[in-house]
N, C-alpha and C positions, 0 to 999 in steps of 0.2 A: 232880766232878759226873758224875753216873753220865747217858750219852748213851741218849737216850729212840727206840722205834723207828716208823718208819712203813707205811703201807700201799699198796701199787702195785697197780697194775693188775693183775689176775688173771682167768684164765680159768675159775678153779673159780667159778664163779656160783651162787648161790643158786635152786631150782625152787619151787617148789609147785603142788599142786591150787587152782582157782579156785571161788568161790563165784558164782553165778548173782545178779545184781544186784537193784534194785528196780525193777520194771517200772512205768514210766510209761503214760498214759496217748496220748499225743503228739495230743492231739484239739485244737489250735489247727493242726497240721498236715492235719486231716481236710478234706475238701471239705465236710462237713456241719455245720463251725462255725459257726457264727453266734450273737448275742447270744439270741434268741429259743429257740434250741435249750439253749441255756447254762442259762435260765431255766427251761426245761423237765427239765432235768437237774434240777437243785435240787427242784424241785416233784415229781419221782417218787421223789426220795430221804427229803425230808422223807415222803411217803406210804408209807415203808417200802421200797420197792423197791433189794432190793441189788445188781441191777448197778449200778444208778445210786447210790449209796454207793461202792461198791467204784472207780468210772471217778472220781468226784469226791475219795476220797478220796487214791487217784492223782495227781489234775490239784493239789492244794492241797498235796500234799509236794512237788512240781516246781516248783510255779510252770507250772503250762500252764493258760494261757487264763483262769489268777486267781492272784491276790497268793498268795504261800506264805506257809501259815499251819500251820505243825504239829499246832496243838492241833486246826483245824477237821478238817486229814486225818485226825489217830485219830480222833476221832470217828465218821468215816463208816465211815474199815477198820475198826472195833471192831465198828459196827452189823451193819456186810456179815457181819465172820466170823463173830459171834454166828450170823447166819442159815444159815454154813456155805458163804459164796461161797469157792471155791477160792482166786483170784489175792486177795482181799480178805485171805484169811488168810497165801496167802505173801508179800504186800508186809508186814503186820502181822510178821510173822518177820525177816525182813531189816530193819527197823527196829528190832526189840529186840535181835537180835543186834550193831547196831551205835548203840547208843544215844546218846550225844555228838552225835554227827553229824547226827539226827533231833530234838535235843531232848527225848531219851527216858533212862530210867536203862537200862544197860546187863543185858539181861535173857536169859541164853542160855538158861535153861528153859524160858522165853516163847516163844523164838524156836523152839527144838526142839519145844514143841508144837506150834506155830503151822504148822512147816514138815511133822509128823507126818498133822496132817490133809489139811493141803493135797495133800502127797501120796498121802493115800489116797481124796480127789476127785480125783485125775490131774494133779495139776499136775508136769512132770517138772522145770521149778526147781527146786520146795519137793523132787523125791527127788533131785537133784542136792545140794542143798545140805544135808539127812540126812548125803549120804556126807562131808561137811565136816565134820559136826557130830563126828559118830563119830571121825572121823579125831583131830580135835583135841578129845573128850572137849567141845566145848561145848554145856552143859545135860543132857550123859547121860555115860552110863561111854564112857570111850574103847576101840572095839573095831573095828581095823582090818581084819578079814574083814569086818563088817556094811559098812564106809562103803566096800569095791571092790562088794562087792553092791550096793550103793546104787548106787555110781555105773554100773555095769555096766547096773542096770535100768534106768535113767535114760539111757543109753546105746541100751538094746534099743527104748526107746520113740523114739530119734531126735532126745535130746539133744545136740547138736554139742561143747556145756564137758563133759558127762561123760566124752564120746569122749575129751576131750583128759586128765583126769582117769585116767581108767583107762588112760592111756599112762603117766603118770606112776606110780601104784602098781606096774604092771609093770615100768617101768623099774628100781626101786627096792625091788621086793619086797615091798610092803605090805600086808599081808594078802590075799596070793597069792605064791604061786611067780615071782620073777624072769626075766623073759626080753625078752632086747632087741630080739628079730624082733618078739612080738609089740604092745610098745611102739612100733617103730616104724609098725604097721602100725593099731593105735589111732592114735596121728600125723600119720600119713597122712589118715586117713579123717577128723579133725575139721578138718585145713590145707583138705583139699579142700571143705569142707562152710564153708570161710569165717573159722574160726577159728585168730585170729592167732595168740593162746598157743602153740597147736597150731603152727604153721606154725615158732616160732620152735624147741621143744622140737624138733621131727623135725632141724632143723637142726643142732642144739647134739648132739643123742644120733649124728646116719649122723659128725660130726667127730670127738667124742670117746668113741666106743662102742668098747671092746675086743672088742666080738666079731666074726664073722664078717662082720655087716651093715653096718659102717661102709666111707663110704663119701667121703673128704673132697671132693671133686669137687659131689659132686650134695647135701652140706651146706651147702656155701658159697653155692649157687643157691639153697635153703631162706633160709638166712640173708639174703642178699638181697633176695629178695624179700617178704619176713615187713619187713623192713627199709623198704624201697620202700610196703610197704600201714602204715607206723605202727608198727613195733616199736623204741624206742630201744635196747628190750635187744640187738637184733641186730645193730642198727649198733654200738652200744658191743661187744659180743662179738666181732665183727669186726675192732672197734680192737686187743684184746685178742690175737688170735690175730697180727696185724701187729705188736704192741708186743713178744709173749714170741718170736717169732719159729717159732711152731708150728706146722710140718710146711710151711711157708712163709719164705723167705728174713725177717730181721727187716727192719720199716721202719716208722722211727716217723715219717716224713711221712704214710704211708698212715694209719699210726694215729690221729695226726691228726684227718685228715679224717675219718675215719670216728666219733670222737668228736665230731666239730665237728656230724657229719647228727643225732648220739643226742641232743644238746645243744636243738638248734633241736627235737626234738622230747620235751624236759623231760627227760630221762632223768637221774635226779641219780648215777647210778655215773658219767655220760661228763662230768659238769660236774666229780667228783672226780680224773678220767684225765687231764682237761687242765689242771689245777690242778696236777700232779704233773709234765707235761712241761714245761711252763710253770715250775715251781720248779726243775727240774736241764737244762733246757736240750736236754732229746730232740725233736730237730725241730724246734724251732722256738727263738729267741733266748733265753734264760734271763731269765726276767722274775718275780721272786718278789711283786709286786703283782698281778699276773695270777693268778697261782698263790692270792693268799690270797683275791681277788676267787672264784673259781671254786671253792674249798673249802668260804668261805662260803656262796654260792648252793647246795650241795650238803648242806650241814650243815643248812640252815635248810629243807630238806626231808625232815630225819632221815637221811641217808645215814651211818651208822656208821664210814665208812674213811674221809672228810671231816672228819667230826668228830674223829676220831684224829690227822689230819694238821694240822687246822685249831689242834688243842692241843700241837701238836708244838713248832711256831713257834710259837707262844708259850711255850713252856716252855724252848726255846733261846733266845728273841728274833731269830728270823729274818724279817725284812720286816715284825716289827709287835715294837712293845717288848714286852722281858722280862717278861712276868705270868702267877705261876705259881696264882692265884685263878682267871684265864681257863682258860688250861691242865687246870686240874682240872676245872674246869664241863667243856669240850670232851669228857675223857679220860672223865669221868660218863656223862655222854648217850652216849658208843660203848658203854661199859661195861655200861650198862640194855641195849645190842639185842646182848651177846654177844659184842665184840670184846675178842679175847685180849689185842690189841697193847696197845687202849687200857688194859686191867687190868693187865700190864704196865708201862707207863709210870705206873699212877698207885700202884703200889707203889713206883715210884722216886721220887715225889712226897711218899711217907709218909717216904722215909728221909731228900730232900734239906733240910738244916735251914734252908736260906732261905724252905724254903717253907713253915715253921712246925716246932713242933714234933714233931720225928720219930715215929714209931710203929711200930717194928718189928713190932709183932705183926698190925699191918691192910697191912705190906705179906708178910709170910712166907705171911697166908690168901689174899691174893691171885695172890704167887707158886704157893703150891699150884694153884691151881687152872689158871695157865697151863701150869706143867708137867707137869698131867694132860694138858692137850690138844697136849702134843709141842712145846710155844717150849723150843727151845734155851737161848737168853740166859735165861730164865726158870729150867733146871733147874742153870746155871753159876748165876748169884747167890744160889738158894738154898742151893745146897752151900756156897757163900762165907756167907753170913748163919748157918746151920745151926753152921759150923766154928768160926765165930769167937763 
């Protein structure tokens, strides 16, 4: 039986640029709520009037100050954008860009229009979230100079996610010239302006920046505090650099702990970290019920290296019987969000014959494509598969 691999705690974390949300109305919070006012709202919307569309259409996708009702919100953002209200057309946007979620068909043209005009009424969301569009090709051609333009204008108008946005394409070179001074100094400027993202990325880039501007000392204070205001990514990060034992004595107590602050605040990497020290015993008692408790909770909010580990054990029978039907399910779902390990393991699933009828040829396509991306054991068993 060919031994299946797992996924540890790592400090190569995953970034991205942020998309600017859906802008609520928060009028149950206003001094000027009242049932009277409420009723008043309705009766300028019915007579046409699109702020008052656009605020109710708002209030009835949230749930503020009335039952959420999806169908009654488009209707109102529909009338509003029709008439050309800004914020009516970019909440309309962010709704079809994320459709499921809204009770909508998933509509990324829709949503590019939606966020096009809005934009060009001034709303710096809707050009914040342009430079999303472009970046990730949804609803238009993907063209990475337009979406740091995007974000850069969006930026210049005193958008604080752009700010943090255009840290990141700098960082990473994305339709711009690469440079880590001025990434961090995008960085800087949206941490300071309130933006956790922001607070966490400046952290993560002055630790593990090769160039000139890193700076581990005054990352670790970023990290912390990005941590301390709501970042679970930074407390988990912190486990991370305590776990690999980077540029810092190793301590997987500390690491621990600092999974345990990401956890308490939902982070599903730091529920997969303590599910891992928990299953081999780093720091804390060796408890593999704990470990598949913690895996679970992580899997079951899509975390991919959970899922990987969570099919692991059961593909060995470790802390939960032998079931290589589960295992695949587990090894699948890591598999859909790009985990090598789990593609990996479940070509070792195609060859293992308990687990059905073998199939060399869906595990040799799977091997290829891990040992494009550099797995080791992946390019040693193809050779071995290939030979024989």
């Amino acid at each position: 039986m060919n031994v299946a691999l797992q996924s540890e705690p790592t400090t190569d974390v995953a970034v991205s640029t942020v998309a600017a949300p859906f802008r609520q109305s928060h009028f149950v919070s206003s001094p000027d709520y009242n049932e009277l006012v409420l009723a008043l709202l309705h009766q300028a919307a019915d007579s046409g009037d699109r702020d008052s569309q656009s605020k109710l259409g708002a209030m009835y996708m949230a749930g503020d100050g009335v039952p959420v009702d999806c169908q009654k919100a488009l209707n109102y953002l529909r009338k509003a954008a029709d008439a050309q209200d800004a914020l009516a057309l970019y909440n309309l946007g962010v709704v079809c860009a994320h459709g499921s979620r809204y009770g909508v068909e998933f509509d990324p043209a829709r949503a590019f229009a939606c966020y096009l005009k809005a934009a060009r009424l001034g709303s710096n969301d809707a050009m914040n979230n342009l430079g999303v569009c472009y970046q990730n090709g949804l609803g238009c051609v993907r063209n990475l100079h337009l979406a740091f333009e995007k974000y850069r204008e969006a930026a210049d108008r005193g958008h604080t996610v752009a700010l943090s946005n255009c840290g990141y394409m700098k960082e990473l070179g994305l339709g711009t010239p690469a440079d880590a001074a001025e990434a961090l100094r995008f960085y800087r400027q949206a941490a300071d302006r309130g933006c956790l993202e922001a607070r966490y990325n400046l952290g993560r880039l002055l630790i593990f920046s090769e160039s000139r501007s890193a700076d581990f000392v005054a990352g670790w204070e970023a990290l912390r505090r990005a941590g301390e205001e709501g970042s679970g990514d930074a407390f988990n990060l912190m486990g991370c650099i305590e776990y690999k034992g980077f540029r810092v004595p190793k301590n997987y107590l500390n690491a621990r702990n600092y999974f345990e602050l990401a956890d308490k605040l939902g982070n599903p990497a730091a529920k997969n970290n303590l599910g891992w020290l928990y299953q081999h015993g780093y720091g804390v008692p060796a408890d593999v019920s704990l470990a598949v408790k913690y895996y679970t909770e992580s899997a079951v909010l899509g975390y991919a290296s959970a899922q990987c580990n969570l099919g692991f054990l059961y593909y060995h029978g470790i802390g939960v019987p032998r079931d290589y039907a589960k295992a695949q399910e587990y090894f699948r779902l890591a598999a859909n969000r790009e985990s090598f390990t789990a593609m990996f393991n479940l070509a070792l699933l195609h060859l293992e014959p308990e687990a059905g009828p073998p199939d060399q040829a869906k595990a040799v396509a799977l091997l290829k494509r891990c040992a494009w991306e550099g797995n080791a054991d992946a390019k040693v068993l193809l050779e071995r598969l290939t030979r024989g």
